[in-house]
PDB file of N, CA, C and O in Angstrom:
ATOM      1  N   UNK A   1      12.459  30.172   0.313  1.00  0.00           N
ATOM      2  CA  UNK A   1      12.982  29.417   1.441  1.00  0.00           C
ATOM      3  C   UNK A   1      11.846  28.898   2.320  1.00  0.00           C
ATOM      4  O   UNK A   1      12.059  27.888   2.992  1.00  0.00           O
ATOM      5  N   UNK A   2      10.822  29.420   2.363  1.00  0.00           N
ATOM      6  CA  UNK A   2       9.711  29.156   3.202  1.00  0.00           C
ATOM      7  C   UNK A   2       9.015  28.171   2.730  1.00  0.00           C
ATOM      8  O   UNK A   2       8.523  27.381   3.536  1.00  0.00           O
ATOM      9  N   UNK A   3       8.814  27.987   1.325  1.00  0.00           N
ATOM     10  CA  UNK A   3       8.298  26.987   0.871  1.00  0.00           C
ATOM     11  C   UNK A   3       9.335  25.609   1.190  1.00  0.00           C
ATOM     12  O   UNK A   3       9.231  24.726   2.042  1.00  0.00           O
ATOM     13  N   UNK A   4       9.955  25.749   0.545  1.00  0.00           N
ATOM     14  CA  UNK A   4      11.113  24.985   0.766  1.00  0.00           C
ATOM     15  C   UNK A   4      10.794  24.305   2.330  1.00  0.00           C
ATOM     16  O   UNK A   4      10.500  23.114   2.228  1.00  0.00           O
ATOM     17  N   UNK A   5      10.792  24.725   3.494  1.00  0.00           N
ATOM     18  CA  UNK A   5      10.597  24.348   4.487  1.00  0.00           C
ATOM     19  C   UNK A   5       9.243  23.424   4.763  1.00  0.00           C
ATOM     20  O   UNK A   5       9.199  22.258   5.157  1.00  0.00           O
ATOM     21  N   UNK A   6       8.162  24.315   4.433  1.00  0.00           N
ATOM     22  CA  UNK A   6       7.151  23.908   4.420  1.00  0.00           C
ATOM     23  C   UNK A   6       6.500  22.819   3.578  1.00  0.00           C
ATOM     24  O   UNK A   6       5.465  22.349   4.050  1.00  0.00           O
ATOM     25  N   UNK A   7       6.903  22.361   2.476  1.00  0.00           N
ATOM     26  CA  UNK A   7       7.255  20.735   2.349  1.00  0.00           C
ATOM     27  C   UNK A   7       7.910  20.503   2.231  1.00  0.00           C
ATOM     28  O   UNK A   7       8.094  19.987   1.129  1.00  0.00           O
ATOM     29  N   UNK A   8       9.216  20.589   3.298  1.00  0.00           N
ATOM     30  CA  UNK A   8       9.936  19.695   3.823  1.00  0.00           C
ATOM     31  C   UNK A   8       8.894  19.130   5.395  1.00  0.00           C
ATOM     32  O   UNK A   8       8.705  17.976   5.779  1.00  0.00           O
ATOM     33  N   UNK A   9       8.666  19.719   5.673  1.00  0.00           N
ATOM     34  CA  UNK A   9       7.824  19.263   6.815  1.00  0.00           C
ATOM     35  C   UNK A   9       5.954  18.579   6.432  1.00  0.00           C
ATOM     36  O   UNK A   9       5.393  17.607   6.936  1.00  0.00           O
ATOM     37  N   UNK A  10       5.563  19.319   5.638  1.00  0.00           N
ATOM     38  CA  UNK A  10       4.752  17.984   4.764  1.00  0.00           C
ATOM     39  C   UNK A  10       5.140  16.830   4.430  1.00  0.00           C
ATOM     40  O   UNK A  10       4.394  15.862   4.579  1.00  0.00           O
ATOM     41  N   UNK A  11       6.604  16.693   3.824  1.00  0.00           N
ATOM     42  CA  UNK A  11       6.773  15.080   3.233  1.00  0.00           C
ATOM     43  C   UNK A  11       7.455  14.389   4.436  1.00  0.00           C
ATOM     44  O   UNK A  11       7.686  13.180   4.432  1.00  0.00           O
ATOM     45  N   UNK A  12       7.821  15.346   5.645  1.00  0.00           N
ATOM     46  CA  UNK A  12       7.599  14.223   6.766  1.00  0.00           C
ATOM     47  C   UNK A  12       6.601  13.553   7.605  1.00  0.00           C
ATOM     48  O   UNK A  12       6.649  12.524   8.280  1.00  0.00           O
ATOM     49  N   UNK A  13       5.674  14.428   7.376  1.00  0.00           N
ATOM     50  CA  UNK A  13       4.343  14.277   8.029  1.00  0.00           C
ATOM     51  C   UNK A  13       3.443  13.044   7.202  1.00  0.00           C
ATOM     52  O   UNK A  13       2.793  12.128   7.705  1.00  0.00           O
ATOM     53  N   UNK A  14       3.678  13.411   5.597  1.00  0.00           N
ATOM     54  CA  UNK A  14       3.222  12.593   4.715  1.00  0.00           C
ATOM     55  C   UNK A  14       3.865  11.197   4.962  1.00  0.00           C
ATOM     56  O   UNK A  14       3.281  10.170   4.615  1.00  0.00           O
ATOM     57  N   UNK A  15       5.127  11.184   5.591  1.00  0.00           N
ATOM     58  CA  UNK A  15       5.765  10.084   4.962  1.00  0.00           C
ATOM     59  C   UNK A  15       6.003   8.698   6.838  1.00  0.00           C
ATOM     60  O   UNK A  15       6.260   7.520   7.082  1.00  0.00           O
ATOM     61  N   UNK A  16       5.745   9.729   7.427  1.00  0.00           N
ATOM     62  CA  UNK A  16       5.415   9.386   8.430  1.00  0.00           C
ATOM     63  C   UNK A  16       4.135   8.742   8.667  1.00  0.00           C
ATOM     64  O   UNK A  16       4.116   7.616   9.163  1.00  0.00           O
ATOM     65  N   UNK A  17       2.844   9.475   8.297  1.00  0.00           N
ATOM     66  CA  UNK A  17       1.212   8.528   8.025  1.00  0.00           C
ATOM     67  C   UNK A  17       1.577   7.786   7.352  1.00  0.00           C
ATOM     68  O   UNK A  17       1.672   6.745   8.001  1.00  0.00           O
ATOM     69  N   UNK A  18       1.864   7.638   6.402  1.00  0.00           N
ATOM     70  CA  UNK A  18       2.546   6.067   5.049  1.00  0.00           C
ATOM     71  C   UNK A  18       3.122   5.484   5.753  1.00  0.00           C
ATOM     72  O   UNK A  18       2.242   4.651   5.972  1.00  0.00           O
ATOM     73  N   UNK A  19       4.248   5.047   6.600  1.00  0.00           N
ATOM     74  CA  UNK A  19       4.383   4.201   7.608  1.00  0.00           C
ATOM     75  C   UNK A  19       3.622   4.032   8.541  1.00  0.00           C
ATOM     76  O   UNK A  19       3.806   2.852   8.840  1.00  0.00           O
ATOM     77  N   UNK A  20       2.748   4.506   9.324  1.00  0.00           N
ATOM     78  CA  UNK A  20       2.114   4.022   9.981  1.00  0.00           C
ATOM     79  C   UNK A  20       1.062   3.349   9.517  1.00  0.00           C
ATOM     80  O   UNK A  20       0.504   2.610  10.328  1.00  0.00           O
ATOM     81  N   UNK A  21       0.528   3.415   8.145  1.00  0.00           N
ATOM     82  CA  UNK A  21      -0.411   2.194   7.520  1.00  0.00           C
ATOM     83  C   UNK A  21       0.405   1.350   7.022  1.00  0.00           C
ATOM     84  O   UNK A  21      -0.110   0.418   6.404  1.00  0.00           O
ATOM     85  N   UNK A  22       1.864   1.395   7.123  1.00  0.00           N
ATOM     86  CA  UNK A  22       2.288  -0.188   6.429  1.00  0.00           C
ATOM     87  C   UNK A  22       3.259  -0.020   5.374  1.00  0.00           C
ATOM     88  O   UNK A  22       3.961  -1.015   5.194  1.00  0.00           O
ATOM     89  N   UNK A  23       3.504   1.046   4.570  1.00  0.00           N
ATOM     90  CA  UNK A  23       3.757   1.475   3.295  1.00  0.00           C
ATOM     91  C   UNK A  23       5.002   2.287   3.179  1.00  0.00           C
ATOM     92  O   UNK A  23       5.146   3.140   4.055  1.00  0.00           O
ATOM     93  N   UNK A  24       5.683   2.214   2.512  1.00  0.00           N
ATOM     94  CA  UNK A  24       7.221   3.101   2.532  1.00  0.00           C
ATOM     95  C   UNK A  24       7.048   4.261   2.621  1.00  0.00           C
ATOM     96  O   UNK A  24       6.408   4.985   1.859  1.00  0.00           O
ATOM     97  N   UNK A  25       7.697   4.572   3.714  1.00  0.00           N
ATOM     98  CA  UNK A  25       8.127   5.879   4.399  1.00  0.00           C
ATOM     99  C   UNK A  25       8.484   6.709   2.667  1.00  0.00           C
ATOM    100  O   UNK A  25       7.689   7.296   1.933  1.00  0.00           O
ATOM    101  N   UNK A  26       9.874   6.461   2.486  1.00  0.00           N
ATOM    102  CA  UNK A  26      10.161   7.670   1.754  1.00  0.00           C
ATOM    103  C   UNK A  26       9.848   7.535   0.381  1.00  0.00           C
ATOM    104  O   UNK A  26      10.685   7.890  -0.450  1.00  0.00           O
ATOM    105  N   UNK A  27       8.620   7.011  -0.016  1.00  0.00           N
ATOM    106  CA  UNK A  27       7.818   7.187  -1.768  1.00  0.00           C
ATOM    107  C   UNK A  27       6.520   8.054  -1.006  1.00  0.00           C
ATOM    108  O   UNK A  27       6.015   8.987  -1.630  1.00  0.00           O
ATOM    109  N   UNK A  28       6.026   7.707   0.325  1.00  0.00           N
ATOM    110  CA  UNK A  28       5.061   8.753   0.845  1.00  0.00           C
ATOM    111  C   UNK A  28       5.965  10.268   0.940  1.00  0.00           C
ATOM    112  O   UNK A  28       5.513  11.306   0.458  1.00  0.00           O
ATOM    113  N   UNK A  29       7.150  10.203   1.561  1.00  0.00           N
ATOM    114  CA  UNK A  29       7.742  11.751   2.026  1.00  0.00           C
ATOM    115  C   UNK A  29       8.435  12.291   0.690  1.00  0.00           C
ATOM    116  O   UNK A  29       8.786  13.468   0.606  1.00  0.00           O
ATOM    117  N   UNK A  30       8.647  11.220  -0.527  1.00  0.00           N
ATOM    118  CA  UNK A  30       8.419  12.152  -1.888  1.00  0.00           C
ATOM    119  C   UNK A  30       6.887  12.716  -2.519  1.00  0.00           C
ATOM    120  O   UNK A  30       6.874  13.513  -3.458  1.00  0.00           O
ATOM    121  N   UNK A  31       5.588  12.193  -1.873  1.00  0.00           N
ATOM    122  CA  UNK A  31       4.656  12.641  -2.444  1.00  0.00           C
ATOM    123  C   UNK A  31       4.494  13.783  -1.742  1.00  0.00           C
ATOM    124  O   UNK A  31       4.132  14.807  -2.322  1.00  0.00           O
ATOM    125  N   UNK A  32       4.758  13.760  -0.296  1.00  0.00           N
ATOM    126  CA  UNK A  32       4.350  14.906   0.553  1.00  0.00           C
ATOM    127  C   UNK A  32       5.311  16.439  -0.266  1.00  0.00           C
ATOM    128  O   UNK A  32       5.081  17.577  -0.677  1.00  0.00           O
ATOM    129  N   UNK A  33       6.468  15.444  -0.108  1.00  0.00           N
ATOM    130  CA  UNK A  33       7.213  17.074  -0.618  1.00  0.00           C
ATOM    131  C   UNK A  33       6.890  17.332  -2.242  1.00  0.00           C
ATOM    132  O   UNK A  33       7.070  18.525  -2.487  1.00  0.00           O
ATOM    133  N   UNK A  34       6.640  16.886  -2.946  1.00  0.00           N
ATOM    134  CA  UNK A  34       5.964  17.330  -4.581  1.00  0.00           C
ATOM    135  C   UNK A  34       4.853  17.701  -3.514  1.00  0.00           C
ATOM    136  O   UNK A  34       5.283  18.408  -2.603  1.00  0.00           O
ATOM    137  N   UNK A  35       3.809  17.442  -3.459  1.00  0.00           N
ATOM    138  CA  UNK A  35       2.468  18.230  -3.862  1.00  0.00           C
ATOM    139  C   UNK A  35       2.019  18.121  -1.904  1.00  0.00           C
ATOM    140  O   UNK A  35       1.499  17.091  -1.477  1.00  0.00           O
ATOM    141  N   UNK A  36       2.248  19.013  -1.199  1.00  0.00           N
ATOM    142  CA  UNK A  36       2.419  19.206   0.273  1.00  0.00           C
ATOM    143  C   UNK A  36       0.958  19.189   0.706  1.00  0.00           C
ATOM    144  O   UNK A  36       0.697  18.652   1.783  1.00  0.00           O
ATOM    145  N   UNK A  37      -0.094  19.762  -0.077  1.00  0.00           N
ATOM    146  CA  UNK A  37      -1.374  19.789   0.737  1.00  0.00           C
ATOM    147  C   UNK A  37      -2.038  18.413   0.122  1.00  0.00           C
ATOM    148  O   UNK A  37      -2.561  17.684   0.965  1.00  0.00           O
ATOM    149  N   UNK A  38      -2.072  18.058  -0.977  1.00  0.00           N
ATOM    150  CA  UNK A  38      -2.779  16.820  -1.461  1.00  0.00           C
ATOM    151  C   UNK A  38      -2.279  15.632  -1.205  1.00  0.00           C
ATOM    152  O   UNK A  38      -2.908  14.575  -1.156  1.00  0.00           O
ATOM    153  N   UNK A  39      -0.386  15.904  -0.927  1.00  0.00           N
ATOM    154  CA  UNK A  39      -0.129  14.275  -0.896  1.00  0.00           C
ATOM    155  C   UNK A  39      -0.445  13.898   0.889  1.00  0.00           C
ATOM    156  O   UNK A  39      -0.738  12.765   1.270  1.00  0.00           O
ATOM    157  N   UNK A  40      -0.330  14.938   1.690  1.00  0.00           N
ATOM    158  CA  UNK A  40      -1.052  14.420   3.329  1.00  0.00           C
ATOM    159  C   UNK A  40      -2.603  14.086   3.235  1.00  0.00           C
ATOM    160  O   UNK A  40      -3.059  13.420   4.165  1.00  0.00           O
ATOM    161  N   UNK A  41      -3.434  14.459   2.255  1.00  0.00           N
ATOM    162  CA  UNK A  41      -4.745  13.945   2.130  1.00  0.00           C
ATOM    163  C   UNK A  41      -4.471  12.677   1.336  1.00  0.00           C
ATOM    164  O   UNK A  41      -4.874  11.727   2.006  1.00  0.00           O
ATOM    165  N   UNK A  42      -4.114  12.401   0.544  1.00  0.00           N
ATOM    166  CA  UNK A  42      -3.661  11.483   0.155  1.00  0.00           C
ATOM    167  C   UNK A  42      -3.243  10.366   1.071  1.00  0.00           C
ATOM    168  O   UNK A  42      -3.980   9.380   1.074  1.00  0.00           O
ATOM    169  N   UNK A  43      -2.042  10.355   1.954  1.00  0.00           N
ATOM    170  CA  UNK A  43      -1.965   9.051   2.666  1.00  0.00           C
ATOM    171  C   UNK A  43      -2.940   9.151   3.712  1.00  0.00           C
ATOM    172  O   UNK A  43      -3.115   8.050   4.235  1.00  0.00           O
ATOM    173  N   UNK A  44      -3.876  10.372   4.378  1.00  0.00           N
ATOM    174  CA  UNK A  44      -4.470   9.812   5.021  1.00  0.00           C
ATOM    175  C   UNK A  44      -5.649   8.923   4.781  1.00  0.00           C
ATOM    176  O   UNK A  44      -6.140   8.181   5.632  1.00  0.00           O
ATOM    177  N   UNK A  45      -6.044   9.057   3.590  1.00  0.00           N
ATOM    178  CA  UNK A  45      -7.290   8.032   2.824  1.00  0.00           C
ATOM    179  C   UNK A  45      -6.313   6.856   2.558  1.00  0.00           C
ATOM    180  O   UNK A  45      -6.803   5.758   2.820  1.00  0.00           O
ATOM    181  N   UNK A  46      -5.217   6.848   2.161  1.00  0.00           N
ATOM    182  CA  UNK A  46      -4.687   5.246   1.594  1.00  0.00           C
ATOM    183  C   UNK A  46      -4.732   4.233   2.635  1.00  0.00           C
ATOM    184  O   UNK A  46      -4.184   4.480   3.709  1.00  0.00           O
ATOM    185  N   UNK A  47      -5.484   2.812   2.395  1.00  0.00           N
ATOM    186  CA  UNK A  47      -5.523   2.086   3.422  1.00  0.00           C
ATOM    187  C   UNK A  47      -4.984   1.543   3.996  1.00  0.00           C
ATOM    188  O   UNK A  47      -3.886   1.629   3.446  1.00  0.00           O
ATOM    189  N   UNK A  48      -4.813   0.699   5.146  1.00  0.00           N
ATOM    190  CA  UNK A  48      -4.069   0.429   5.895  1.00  0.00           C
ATOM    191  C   UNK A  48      -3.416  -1.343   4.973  1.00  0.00           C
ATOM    192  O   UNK A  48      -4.215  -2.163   4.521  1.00  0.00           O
ATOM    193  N   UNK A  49      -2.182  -1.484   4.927  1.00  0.00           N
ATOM    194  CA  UNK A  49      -1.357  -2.956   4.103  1.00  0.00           C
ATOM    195  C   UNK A  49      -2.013  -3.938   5.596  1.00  0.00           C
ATOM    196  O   UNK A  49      -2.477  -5.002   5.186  1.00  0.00           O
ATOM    197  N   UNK A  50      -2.088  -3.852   6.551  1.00  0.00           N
ATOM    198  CA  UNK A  50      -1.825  -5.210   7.471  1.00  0.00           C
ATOM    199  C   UNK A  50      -3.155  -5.350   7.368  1.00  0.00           C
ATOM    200  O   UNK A  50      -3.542  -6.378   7.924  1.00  0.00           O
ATOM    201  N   UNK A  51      -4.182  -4.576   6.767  1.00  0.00           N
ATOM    202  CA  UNK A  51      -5.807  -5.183   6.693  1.00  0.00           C
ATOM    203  C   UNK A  51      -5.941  -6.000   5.421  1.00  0.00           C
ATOM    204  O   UNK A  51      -6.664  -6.997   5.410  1.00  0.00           O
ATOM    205  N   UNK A  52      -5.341  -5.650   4.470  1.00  0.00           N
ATOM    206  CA  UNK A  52      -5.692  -6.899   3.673  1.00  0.00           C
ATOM    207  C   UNK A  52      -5.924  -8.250   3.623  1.00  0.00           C
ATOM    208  O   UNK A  52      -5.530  -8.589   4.739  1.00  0.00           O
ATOM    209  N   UNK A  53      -6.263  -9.152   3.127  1.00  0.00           N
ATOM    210  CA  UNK A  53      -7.145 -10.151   3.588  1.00  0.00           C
ATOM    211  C   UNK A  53      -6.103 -11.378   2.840  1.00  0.00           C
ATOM    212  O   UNK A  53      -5.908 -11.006   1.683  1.00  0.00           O
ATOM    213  N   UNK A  54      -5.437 -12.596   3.092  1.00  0.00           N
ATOM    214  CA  UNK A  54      -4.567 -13.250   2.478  1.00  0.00           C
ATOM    215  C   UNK A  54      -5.128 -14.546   1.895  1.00  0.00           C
ATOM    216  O   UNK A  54      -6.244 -14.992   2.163  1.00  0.00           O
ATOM    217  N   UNK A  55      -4.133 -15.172   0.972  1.00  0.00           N
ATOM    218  CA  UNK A  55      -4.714 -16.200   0.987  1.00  0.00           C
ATOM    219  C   UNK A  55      -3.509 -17.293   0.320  1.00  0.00           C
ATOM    220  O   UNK A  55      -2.543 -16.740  -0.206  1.00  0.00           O
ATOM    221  N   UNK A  56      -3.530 -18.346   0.324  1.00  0.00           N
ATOM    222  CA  UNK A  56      -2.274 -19.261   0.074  1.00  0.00           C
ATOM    223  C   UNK A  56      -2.122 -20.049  -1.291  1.00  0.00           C
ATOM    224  O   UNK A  56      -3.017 -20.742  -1.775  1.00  0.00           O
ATOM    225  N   UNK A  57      -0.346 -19.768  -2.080  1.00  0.00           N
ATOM    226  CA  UNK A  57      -0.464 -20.158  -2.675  1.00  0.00           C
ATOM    227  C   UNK A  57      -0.628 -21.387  -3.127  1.00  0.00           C
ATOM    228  O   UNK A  57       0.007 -22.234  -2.498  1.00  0.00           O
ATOM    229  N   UNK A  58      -1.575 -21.949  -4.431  1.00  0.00           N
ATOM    230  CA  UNK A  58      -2.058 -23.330  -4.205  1.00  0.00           C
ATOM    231  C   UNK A  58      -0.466 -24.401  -4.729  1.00  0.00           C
ATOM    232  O   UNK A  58      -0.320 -25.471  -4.138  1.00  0.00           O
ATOM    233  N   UNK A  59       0.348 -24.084  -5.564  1.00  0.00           N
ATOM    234  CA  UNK A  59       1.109 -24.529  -5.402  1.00  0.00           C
ATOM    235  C   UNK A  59       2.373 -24.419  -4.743  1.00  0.00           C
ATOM    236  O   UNK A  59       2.902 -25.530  -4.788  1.00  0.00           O
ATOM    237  N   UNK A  60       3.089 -23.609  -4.163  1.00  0.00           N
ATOM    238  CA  UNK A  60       4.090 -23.329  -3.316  1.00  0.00           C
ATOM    239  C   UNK A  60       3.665 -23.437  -1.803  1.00  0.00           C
ATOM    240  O   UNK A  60       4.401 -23.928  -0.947  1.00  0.00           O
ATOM    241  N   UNK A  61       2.357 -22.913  -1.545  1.00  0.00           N
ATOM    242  CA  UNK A  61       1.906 -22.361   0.014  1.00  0.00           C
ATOM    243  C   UNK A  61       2.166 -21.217   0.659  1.00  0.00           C
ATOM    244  O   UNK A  61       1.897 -21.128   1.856  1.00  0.00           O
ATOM    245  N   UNK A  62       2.810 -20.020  -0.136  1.00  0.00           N
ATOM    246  CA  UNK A  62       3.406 -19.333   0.069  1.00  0.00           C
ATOM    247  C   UNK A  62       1.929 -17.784   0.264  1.00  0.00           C
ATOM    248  O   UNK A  62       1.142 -17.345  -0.574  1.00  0.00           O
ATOM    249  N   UNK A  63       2.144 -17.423   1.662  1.00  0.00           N
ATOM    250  CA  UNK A  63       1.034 -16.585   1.593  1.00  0.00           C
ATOM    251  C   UNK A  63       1.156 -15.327   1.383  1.00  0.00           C
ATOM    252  O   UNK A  63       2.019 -14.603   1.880  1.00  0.00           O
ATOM    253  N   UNK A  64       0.042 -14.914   0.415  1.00  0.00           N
ATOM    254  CA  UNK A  64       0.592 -13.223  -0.564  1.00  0.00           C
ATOM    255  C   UNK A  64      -0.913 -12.557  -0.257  1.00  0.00           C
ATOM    256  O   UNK A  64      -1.914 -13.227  -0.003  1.00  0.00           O
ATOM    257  N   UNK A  65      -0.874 -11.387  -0.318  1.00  0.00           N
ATOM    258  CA  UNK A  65      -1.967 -10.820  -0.080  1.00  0.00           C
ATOM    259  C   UNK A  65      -3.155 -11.143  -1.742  1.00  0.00           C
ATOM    260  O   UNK A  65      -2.884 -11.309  -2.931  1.00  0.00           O
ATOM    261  N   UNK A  66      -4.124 -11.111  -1.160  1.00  0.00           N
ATOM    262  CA  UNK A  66      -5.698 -11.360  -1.740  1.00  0.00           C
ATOM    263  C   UNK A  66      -5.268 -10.833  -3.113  1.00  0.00           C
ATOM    264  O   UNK A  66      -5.411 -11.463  -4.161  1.00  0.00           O
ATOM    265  N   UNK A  67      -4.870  -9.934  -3.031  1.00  0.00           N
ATOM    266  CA  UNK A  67      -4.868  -8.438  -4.840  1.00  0.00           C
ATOM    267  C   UNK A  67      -3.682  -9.105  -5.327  1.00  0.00           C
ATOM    268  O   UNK A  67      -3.885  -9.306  -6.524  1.00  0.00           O
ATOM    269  N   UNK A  68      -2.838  -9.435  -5.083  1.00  0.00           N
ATOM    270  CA  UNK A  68      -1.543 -10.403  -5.521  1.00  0.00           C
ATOM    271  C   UNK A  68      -2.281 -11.098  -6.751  1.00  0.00           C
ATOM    272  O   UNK A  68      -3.344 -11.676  -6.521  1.00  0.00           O
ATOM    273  N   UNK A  69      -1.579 -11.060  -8.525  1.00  0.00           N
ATOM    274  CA  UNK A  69      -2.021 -12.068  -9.387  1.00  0.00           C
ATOM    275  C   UNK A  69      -0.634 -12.953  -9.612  1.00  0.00           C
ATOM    276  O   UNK A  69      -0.455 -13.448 -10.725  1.00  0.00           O
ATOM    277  N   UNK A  70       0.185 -13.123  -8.736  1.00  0.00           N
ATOM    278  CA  UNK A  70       1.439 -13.695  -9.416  1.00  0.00           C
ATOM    279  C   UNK A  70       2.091 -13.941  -8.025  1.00  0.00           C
ATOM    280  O   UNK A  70       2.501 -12.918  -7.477  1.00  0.00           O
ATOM    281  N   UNK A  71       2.280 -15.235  -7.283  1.00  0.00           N
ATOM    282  CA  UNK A  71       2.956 -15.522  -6.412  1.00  0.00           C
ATOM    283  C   UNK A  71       4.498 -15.097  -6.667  1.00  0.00           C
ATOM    284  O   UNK A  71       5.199 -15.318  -7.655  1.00  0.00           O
ATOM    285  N   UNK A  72       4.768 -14.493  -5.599  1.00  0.00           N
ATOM    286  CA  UNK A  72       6.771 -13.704  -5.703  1.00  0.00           C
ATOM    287  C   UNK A  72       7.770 -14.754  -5.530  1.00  0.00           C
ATOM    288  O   UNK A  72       8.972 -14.683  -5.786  1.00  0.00           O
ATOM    289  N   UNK A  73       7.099 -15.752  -5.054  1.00  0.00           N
ATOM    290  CA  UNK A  73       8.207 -16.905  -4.670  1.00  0.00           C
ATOM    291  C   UNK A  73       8.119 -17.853  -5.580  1.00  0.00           C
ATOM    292  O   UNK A  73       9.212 -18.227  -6.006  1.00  0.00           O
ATOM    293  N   UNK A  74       6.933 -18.513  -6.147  1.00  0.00           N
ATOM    294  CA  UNK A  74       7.022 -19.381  -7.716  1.00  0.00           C
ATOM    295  C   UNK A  74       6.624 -18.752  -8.910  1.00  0.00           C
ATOM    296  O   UNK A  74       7.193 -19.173  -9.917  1.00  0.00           O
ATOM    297  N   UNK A  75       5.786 -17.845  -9.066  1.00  0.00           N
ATOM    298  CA  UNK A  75       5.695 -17.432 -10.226  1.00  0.00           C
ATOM    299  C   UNK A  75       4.197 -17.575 -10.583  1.00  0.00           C
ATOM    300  O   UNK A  75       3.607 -16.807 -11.342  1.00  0.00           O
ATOM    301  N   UNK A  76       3.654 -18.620  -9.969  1.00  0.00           N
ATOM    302  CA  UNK A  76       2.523 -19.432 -10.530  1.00  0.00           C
ATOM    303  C   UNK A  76       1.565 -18.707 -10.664  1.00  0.00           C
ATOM    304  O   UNK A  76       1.551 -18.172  -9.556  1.00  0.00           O
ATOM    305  N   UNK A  77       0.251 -18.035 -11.531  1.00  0.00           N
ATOM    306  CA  UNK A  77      -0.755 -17.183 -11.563  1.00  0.00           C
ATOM    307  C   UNK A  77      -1.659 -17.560 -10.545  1.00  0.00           C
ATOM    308  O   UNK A  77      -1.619 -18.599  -9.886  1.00  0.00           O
ATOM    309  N   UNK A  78      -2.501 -16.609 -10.462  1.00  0.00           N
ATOM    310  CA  UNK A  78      -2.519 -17.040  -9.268  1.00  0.00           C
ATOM    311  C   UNK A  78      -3.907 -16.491  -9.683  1.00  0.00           C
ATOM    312  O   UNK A  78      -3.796 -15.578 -10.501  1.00  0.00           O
ATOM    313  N   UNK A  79      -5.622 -16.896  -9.232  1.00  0.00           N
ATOM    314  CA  UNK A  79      -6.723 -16.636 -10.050  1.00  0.00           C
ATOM    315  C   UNK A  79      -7.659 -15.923  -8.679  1.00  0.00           C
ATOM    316  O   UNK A  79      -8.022 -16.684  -7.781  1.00  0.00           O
ATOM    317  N   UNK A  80      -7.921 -14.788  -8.627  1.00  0.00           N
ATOM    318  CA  UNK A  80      -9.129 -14.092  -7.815  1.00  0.00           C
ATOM    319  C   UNK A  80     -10.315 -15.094  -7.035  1.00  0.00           C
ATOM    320  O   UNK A  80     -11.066 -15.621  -7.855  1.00  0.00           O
ATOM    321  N   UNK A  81     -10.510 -15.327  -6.070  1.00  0.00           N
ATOM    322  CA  UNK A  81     -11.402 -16.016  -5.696  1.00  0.00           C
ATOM    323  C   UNK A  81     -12.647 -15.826  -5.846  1.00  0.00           C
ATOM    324  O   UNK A  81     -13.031 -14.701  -5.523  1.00  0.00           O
ATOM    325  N   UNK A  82     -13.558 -16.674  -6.296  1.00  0.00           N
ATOM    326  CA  UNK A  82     -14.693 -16.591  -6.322  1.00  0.00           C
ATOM    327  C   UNK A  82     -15.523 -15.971  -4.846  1.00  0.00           C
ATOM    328  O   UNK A  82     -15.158 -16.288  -3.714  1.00  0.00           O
ATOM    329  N   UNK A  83     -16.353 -15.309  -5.052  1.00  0.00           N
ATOM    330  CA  UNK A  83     -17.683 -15.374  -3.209  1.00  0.00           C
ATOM    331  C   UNK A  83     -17.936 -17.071  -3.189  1.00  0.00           C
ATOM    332  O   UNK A  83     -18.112 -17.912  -4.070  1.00  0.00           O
ATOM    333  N   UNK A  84     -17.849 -17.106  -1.609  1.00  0.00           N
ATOM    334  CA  UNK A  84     -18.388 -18.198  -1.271  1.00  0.00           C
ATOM    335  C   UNK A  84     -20.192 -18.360  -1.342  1.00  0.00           C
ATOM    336  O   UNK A  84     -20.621 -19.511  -1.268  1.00  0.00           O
ATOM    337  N   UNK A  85     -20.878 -17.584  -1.439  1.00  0.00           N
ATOM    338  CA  UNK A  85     -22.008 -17.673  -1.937  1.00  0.00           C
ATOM    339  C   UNK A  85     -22.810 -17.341  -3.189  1.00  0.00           C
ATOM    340  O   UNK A  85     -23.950 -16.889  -3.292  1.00  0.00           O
ATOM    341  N   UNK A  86     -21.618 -17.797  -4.421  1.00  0.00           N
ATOM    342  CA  UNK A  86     -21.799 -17.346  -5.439  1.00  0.00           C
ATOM    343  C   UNK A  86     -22.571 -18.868  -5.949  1.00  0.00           C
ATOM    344  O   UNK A  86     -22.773 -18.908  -7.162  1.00  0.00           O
ATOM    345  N   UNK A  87     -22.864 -19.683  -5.431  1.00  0.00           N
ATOM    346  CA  UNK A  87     -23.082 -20.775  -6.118  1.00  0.00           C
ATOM    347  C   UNK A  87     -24.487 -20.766  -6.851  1.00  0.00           C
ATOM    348  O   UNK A  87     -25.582 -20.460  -6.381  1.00  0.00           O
ATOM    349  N   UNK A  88     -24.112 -21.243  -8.317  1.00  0.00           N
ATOM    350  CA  UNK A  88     -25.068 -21.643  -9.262  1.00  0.00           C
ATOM    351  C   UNK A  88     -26.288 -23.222  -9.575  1.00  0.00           C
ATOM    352  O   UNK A  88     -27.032 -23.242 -10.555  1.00  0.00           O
TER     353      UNK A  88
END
C-alpha cells in the first residue's frame, strides 16, 4: 500500500513538471508512476516544447516546429535547414 501511494504521488509530481515544459500531463504521470525515482529525473532534464525554434511551411505556410519532417496540415516533406554559414 505504501508503494502504491508513493508513486502515486511521483506520477503527479512527474506529470505535473511535463506540463510545465509544454508536454502531456498524463504520458509524464504514467512515467512517474511506472518507474517513480527515474521518471521525475527524467522530466526534469526533458526540454522545454515552447523553446524550440520554428520555421514555415514552404508550401502551405503553416508553422511546425524546426524537428518536424512532415508538415501536419499538407503533408509536404519538409527538408532540415542548412547553417546559414555553411556556404561553399
Amino acid at each position: 500500500m505504501t508503494f502504491i501511494f508513493i508513486a502515486f504521488v511521483f506520477g503527479l509530481a512527474t506529470g505535473a513538471i511535463g506540463r510545465m515544459k509544454g508536454s502531456s500531463f498524463f504520458i509524464w504521470f504514467l512515467v512517474g508512476l511506472a518507474l517513480p525515482g527515474i521518471g521525475i529525473f527524467a522530466a526534469l532534464l526533458y526540454r522545454y516544447e515552447q523553446d524550440d525554434p520554428l520555421r514555415q511551411c514552404p508550401e502551405c505556410g503553416n508553422v511546425v516546429p524546426i524537428s518536424d519532417q512532415v508538415c501536419m496540415r499538407c503533408g509536404a516533406d519538409l527538408h532540415f535547414p542548412e547553417a546559414a554559414g555553411n556556404a561553399l
